[in-house]
C-alpha positions in Angstrom: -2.8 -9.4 -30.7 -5.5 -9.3 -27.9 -2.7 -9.7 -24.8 -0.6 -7.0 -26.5 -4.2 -4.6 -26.7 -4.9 -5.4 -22.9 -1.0 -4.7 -21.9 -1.4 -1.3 -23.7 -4.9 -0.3 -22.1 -3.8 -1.6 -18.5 -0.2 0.1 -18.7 -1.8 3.1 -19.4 -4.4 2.8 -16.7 -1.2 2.5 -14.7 0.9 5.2 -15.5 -2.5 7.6 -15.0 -3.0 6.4 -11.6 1.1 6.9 -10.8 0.6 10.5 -12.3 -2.5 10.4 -9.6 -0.3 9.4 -6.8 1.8 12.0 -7.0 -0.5 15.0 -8.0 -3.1 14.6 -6.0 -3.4 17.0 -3.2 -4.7 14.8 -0.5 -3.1 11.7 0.6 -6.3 9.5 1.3 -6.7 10.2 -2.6 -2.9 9.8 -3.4 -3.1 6.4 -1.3 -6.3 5.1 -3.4 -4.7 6.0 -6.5 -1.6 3.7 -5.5 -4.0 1.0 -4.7 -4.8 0.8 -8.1 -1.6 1.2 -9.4 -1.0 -1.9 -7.4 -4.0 -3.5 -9.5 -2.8 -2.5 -12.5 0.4 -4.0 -11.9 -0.9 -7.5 -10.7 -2.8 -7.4 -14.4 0.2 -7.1 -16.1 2.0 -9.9 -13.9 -1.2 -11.9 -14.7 -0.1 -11.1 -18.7 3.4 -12.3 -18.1 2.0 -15.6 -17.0 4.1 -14.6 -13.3 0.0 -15.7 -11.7 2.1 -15.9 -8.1 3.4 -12.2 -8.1 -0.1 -10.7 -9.6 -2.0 -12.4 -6.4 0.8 -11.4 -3.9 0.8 -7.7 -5.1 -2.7 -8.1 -4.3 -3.0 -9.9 -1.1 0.1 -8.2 0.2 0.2 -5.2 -1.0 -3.3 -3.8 -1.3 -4.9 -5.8 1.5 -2.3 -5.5 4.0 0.1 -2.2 3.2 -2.6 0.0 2.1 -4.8 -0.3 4.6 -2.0 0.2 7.0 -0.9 3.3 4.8 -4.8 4.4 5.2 -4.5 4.2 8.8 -1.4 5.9 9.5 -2.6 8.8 6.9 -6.0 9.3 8.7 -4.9 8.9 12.5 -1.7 11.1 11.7 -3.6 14.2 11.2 -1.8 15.4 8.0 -1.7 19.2 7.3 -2.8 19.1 3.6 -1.9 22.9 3.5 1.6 22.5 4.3 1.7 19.4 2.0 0.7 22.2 -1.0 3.1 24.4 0.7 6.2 21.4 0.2 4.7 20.5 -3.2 5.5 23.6 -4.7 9.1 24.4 -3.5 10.3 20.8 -4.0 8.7 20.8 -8.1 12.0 21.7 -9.9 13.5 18.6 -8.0 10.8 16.2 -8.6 10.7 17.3 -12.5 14.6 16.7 -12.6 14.1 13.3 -11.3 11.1 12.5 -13.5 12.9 13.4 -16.8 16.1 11.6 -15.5 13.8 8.4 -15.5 11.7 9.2 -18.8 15.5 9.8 -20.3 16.7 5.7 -18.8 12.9 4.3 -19.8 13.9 5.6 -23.9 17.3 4.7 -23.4 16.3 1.3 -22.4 13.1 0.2 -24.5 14.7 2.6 -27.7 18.2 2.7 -27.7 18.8 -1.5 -26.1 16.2 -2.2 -29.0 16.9 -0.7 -32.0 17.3 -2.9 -34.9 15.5 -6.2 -33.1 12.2 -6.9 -33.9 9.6 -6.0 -30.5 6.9 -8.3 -32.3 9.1 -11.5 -31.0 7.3 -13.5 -28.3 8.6 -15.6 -25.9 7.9 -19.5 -26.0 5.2 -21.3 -25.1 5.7 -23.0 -21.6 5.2 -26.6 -20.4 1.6 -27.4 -19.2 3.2 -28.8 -16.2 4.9 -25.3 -15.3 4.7 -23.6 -12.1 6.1 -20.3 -11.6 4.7 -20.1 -8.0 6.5 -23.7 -7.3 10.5 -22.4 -8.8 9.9 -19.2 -7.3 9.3 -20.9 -4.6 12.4 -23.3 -4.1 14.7 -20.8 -5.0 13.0 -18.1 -2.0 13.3 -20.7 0.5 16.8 -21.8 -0.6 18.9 -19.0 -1.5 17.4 -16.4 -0.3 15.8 -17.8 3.2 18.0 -14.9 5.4 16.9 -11.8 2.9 12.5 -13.2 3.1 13.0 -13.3 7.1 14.8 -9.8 7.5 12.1 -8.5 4.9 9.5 -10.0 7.8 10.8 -8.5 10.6 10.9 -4.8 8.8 7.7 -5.1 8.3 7.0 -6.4 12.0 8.7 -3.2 13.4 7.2 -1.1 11.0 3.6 -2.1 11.9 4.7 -1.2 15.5 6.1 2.1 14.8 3.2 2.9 12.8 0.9 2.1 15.6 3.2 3.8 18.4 2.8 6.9 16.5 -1.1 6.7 16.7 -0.9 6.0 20.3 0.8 9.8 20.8 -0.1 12.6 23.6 -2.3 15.2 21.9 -5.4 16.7 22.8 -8.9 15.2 23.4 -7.1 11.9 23.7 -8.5 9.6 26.1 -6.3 6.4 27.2 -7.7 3.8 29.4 -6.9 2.9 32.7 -6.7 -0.6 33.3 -5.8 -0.5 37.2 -8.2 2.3 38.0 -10.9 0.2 36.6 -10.2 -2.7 38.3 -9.7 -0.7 41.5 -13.1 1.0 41.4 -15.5 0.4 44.4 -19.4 -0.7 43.8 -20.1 2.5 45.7 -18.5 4.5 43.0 -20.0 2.9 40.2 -23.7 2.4 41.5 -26.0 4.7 42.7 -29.3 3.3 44.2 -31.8 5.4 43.9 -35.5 5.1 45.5 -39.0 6.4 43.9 -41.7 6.2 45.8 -44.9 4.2 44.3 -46.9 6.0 42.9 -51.0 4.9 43.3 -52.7 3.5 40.5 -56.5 5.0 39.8 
């Protein structure tokens, strides 16, 4: 009874923050209320006794993609006007969409459902049960090409994002290594002399 009030309360944290993510008007916003979407989900993996996949949507997820989605959104100089601009002619589309997936959800949990009973529960597991460990043998095993491809997009896309950072725009200042270390000590220092003054 408790686990099925603390799925309720978190899934509806959940789907507020989604809703947040793709109303709010500024992205800084939009990208916090994904972060704790991202929570929210974890909890719910934590519910399903699936403990690996709550901490990886945590470690991975929120403390390495969001902060790069942070960074990207705040070096990228984002016109929020024109965002408002797009958000209104592309509503009919995005409400389409959005009642094409409400329509599948009801189809799926009503429809796949009806007549079984929702109150059955799954068994109780071993004590010696590991998700982390199966999970594990069958990532390493079967799908060992899929994991490393999955690495290197994320390799490239941490160097695009930072290529796009490092573009030509105004009141950007790059450094110079080989000017630096070309620099003469007469260019750097100026020696100046005071003449002593006389103590009283």
């Amino acid at each position: 009874m408790l686990t099925t009030l603390l799925f309720y309360v978190f899934a509806t944290i959940l789907v507020g923050s989604a809703v947040g993510v793709v109303l709010s008007r500024n992205p800084v916003r939009a990208a916090l209320f994904l972060v704790l979407a991202f929570f929210e989900s974890s909890v719910l993996w934590l519910l399903l006794d699936a403990e690996f996949l709550g901490l990886v949507l945590v470690l991975v997820y929120v403390g390495a993609v969001m902060v790069l989605f942070l960074f990207v959104i705040m070096m990228l100089d984002i016109n929020v006007a024109q965002l408002r601009e797009g958000f209104t002619k592309h509503a009919p589309l995005g409400a389409l969409v959005a009642g094409l997936m409400i329509a599948e959800i009801v189809y799926v949990v009503w429809f796949r459902h009806l007549g079984m009973s929702l109150s059955v529960t799954a068994p109780p597991l071993p004590a010696n049960y590991s998700n982390t460990h199966l999970l594990g043998q069958v990532l390493y095993t079967d799908y060992m090409l899929p994991f490393e491809l999955a690495a290197i997009v994320l390799l490239i896309a941490i160097v695009a994002a930072i290529a796009l950072t490092m573009r030509h725009r105004v009141g950007f200042k790059k450094q110079d290594v080989s000017a630096q270390v070309a620099r003469r000590r007469e260019e750097a220092v100026r020696i100046v002399k005071v003449d002593a003054e006389k103590t009283s």
